[in-house]
N, C-alpha and C positions, 0 to 999 in steps of 0.2 A: 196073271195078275201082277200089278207091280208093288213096288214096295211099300209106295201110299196109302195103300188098299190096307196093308198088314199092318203097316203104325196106326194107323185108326183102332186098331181092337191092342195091338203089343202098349200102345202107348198111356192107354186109362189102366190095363195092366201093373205096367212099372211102377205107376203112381200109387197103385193099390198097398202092391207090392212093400214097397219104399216105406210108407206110411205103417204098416204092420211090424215093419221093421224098425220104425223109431217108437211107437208104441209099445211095443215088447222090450226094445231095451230101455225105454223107464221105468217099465213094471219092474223089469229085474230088478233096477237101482232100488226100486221100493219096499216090493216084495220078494220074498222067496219061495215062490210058491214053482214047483219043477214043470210045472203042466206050461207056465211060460215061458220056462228055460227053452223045453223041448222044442214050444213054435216060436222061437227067437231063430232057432238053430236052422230047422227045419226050412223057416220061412228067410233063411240068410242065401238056403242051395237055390230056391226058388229065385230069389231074386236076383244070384250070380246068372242064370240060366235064362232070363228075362233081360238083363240090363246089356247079357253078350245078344241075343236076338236084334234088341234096338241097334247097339251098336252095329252089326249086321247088316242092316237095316237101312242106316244113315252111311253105310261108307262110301258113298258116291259124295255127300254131303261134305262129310270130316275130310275126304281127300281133296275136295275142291277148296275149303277153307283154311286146311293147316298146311297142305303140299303143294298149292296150285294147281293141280292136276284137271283137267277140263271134262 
């Protein structure tokens, strides 16, 4: 399978991802409620784990665009 195959399901992922993760951190600014503390934190390891995949993912991509590399 190649890599195209994986960003099709990693890439609505990240977005998922991403999105819970600015959601969460405006509840905190709002409330203080610890249940969102916990999936602010939680859903931060998730998306470090998710955002290195893509990156992963795209290095054929990043090295043709930022290094020239063919």
């Amino acid at each position: 399978m190649g890599a195209d195959r994986y960003l099709k399901y990693v890439n609505p992922v990240l977005f998922l991802v991403l999105l819970i993760q600015v959601v969460t951190g405006v509840a905190m600014a709002l409330f203080e409620w610890e249940a969102v503390h916990e999936l602010h934190e939680t859903n931060g390891f998730i998306l470090i784990a998710v955002a290195a995949t893509h990156i992963t993912l795209n290095r054929g991509w990043i090295g043709r665009m930022y290094f020239g590399k063919k």
